[in-house]
C-alpha positions as CSV (number, residue, x, y, z in Angstrom):
1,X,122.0,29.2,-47.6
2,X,119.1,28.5,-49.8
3,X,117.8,32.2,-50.2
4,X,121.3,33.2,-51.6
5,X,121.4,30.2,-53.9
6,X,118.5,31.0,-55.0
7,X,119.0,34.9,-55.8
8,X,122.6,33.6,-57.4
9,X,121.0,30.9,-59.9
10,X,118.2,33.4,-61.0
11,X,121.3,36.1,-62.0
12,X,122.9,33.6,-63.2
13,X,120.4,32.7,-65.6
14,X,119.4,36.1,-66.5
15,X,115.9,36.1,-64.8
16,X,113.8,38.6,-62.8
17,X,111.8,38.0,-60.0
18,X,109.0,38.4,-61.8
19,X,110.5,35.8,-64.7
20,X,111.4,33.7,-61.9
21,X,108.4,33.6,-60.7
22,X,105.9,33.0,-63.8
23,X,108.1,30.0,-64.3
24,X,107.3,28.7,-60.7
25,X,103.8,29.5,-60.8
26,X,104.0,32.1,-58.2
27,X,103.8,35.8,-57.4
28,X,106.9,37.8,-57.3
29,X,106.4,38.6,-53.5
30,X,107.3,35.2,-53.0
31,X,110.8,35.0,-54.3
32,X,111.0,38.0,-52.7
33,X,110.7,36.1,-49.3
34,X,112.3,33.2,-50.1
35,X,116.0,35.4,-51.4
36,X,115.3,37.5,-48.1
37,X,115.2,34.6,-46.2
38,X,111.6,34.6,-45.1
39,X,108.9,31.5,-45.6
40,X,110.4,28.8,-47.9
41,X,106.9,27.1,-48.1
């Protein structure tokens, strides 16, 4: 499923939410969603 992958690549690669997120151009909230499963727009 895509909101594990997710979650598993950003361990992975030693990144926070918040890392993950300043690199997407996004707020943290939204990976937040998108590893609990929620909106994946």
């Amino acid at each position: 499923m895509l909101s594990e992958n997710i979650k598993t690549i950003r361990k992975s690669k030693g990144l926070s939410q918040q890392e993950l997120a300043m690199k997407l151009n996004v707020v943290r909230q939204t990976i937040s969603k998108w590893e609990l499963g929620g909106s994946l727009r």
